[in-house]
C-alpha positions as a Markdown table, in Angstrom:
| # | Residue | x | y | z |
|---|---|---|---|---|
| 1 | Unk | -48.8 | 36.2 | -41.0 |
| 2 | Unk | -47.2 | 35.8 | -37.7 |
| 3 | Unk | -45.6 | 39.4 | -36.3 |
| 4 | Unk | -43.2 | 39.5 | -33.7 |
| 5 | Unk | -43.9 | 39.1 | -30.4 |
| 6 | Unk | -43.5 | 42.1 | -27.6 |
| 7 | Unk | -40.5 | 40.7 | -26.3 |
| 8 | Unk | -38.8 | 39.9 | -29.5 |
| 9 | Unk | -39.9 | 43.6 | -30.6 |
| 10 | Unk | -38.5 | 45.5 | -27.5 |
| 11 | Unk | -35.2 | 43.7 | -28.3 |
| 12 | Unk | -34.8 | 44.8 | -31.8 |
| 13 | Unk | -35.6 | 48.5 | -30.5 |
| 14 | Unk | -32.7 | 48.2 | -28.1 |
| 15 | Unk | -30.3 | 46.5 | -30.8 |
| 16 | Unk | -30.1 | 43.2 | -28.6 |
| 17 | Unk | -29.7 | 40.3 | -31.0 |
| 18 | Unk | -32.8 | 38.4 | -31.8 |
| 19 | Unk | -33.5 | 35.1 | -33.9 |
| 20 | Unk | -32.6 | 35.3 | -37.6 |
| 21 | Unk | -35.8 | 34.6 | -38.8 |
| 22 | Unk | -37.8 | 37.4 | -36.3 |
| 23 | Unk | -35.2 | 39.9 | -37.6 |
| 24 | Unk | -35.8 | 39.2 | -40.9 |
| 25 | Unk | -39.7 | 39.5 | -40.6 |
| 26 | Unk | -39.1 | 42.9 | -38.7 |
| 27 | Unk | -37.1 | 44.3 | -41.2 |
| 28 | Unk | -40.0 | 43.6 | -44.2 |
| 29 | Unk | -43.2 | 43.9 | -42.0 |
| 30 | Unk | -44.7 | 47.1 | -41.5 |
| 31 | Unk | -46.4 | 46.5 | -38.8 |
| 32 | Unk | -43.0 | 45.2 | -37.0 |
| 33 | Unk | -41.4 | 48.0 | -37.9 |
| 34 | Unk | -43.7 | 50.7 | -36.6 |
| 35 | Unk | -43.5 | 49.1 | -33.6 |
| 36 | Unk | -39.9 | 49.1 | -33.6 |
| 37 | Unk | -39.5 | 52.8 | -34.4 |
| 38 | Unk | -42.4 | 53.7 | -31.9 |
| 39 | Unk | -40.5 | 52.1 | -28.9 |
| 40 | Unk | -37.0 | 53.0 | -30.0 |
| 41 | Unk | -39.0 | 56.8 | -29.7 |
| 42 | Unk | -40.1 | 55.8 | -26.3 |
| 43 | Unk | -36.4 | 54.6 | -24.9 |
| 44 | Unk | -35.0 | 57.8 | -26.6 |
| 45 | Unk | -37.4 | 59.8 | -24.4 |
| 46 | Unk | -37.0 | 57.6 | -21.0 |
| 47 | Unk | -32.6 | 58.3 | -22.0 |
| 48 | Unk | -33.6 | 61.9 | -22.2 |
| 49 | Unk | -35.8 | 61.8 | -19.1 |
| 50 | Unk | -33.0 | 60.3 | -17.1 |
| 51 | Unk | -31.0 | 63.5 | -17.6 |
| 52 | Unk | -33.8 | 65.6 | -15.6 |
| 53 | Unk | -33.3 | 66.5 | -12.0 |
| 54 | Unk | -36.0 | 65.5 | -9.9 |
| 55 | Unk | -36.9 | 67.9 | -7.1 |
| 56 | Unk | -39.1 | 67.2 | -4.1 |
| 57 | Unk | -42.0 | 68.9 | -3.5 |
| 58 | Unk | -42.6 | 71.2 | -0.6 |
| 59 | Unk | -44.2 | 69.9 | 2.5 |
| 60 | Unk | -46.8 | 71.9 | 1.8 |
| 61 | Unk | -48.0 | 70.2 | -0.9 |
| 62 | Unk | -47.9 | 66.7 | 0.3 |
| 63 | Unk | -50.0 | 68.1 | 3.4 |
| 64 | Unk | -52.3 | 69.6 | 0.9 |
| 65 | Unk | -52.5 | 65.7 | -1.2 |
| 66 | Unk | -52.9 | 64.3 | 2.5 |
| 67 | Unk | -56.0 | 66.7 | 4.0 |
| 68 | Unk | -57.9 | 66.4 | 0.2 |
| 69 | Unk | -57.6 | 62.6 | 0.7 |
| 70 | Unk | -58.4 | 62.6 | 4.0 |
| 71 | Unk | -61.7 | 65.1 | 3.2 |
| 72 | Unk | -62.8 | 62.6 | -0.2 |
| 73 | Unk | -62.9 | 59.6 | 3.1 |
| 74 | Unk | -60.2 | 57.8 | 1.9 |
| 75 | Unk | -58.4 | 58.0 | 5.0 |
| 76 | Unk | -57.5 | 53.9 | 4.8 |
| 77 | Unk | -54.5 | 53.0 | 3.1 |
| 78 | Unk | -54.4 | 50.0 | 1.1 |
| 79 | Unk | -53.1 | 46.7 | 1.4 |
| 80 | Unk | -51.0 | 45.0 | -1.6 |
| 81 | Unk | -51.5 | 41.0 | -1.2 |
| 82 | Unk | -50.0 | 38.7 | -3.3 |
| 83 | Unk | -52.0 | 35.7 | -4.5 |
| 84 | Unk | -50.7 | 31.9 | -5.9 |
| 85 | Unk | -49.9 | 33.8 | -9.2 |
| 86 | Unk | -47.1 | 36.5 | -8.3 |
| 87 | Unk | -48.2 | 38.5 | -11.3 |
| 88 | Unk | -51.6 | 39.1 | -9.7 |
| 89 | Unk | -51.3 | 41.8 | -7.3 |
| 90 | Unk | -55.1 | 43.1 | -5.3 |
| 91 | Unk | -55.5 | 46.1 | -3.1 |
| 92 | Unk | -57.8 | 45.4 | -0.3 |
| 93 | Unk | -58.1 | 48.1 | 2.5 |
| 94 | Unk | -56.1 | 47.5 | 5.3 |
| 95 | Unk | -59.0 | 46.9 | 8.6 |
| 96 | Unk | -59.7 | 49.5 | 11.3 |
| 97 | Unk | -57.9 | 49.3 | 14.1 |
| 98 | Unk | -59.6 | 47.4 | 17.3 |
């Protein structure tokens, strides 16, 4: 049996309309449908997250994320470079200054 694929799923958790036949084969395949109900829980919980007010952290802490770094020897910061496929993204660490 062929099961929806992730996009197809994610659109039936959001109530965008999908092809006949996928929305017929979600609504009798268990699978499917756990799927469904497990991502329409996820977006419920993203909604509800939106709703949360984000508050920045004191100075102090970023200082204290910053000197534990720093003391681990990863004082380099990396480098994001994209390759021929733009899905492929590599960290390489960025070269010592001359």
């Amino acid at each position: 049996m062929r099961h929806c694929d992730d996009e197809t799923l994610a659109a039936l958790a959001l109530g965008e309309p999908v092809d006949a036949f996928e929305a017929s084969h979600a609504r009798e395949c268990v699978r499917c449908a756990a799927e469904i109900a497990a991502l329409r829980g996820t977006a419920a919980r993203l909604s509800d997250a939106a709703l949360i007010e984000l508050v920045a952290p004191p100075a102090s802490v970023w200082a204290g994320i910053e000197a534990q770094v720093a003391a681990d020897g990863g004082g380099s910061r990396p480098v994001l470079v994209r390759t021929a496929a733009p899905a492929l993204v590599h960290a390489q660490p960025e070269p010592a200054p001359a």
